[in-house]
C-alpha positions, 0 to 999 in steps of 0.5 A, a space after each residue: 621336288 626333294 630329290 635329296 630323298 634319292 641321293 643316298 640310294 646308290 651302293 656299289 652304290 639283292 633269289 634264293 641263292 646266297 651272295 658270294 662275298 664279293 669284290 669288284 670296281 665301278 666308275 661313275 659317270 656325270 648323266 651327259 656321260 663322257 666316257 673319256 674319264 670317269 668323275 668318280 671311282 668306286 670300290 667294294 670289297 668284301 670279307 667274311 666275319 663268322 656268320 656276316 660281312 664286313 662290307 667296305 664301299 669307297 668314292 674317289 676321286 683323282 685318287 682322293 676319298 671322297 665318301 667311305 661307307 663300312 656296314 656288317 650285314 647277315 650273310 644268311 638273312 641280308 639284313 644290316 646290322 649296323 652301318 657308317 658313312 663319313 661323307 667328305 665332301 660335305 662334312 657329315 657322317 652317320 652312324 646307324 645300329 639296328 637292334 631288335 625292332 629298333 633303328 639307332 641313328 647319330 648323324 654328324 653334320 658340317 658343323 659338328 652338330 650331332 643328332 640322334 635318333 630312335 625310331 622303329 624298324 619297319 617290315 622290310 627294311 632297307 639300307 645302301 649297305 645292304 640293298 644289294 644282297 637284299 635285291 639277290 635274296 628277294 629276286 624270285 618275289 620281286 619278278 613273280 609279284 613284279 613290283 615290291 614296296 620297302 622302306 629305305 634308309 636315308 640316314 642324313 634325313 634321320 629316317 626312312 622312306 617308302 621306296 617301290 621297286 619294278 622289275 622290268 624283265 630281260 633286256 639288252 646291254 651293251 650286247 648281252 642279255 640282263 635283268 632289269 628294275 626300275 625303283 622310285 619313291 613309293 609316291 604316285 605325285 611326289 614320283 612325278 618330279 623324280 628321274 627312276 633309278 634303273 639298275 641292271 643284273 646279270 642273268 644269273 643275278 650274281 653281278 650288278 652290271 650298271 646304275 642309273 640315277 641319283 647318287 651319293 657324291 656330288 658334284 663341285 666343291 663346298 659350298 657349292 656342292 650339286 647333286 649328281 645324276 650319274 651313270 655307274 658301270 661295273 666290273 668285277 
């Protein structure tokens, strides 16, 4: 039921201590997980602009753009400041600015038809661009309440929704000790219809290390594009 609300989630695609701007890659793997050829890559690269970062996140696939996204966040705060997707596949393209307590959103579907819309900025707001660096900022509130609620952006639906994220605690991957949440919509019956996300850190929370769940390519070509269940590994 309405798994579209997810589809935007992944970037990579968040403790006290800042996020060191940062650099690394990602493939991206169809849920059955064949590990012989990735279905996508990904890459993120960071550069430092006075007191932000410019933030890049590129999908590909067999070395094509599939989906770019480029966002400034504050380094100090981790809040988004303004974000921009040009989603290929599908045709559509968003832009969002935040400006005091407003959230400006345009979004550009297939048919070139533009939307706009204004609406107020929630307590804790949370977009892809910036879910990262939220998560490192507000680890030490997360694991001690051990769940926290935010409203994330989802910006082809022109709006936000409440999300809930767990932390699970330390467990084991691929041989090594990690952190590990788990984040669903903050909706007890809607939840019930919708795979989790869980996403993995390293001990020190300096490195995402794998994301599982809906993400923001797809499958397949217009028209008959599929939403996609994914296995994402990273390295940096």
């Amino acid at each position: 039921m309405k798994k579209i609300i997810l589809t935007a989630l992944i970037y990579s695609i968040p403790i006290s201590i800042c996020a060191a701007v940062q650099n690394y890659r990602a493939e991206v793997y169809d849920v059955s997980f064949k590990p012989d050829r990735p279905d996508f890559t990904f890459q993120l690269s960071e550069v430092q602009s006075g007191s932000d970062v410019k933030v890049t996140g590129v999908f590909k696939k067999d070395n094509q753009i599939m989906m770019l996204e480029e966002a400034l966040v504050n380094e100090a705060t981790a809040d988004v400041i303004e974000y921009k997707i040009d989603q290929k596949q599908t045709g559509e393209s968003g832009f969002v600015q935040i400006k005091g307590n407003k959230i400006k959103i345009k979004f550009v579907g297939h048919d070139q038809v533009e939307k706009n819309i204004e609406i107020n900025k929630p307590d804790i707001f949370v977009a892809p661009a910036n879910f990262d660096r939220w998560l490192k900022k507000n680890f030490t509130i997360i694991k001690e309440k051990k769940s926290l609620v935010f409203d994330f952006l989802v910006w082809d639906k022109l709006d936000t929704y409440k999300f809930k994220i767990k932390y699970i605690g330390q467990v084991e991957l691929r041989g090594k000790k990690m952190h590990q949440f788990k984040m669903n919509i903050d909706n007890a019956f809607i939840a019930t219809f919708l795979d989790p996300i869980i996403i993995w850190y390293s001990l020190d929370m300096s490195e995402i290390q794998q994301y599982q769940g809906l993400v923001a390519v797809k499958l397949g070509q217009r028209p008959n594009l599929k939403k996609m269940e994914a296995v994402v590994q990273y390295f940096h």
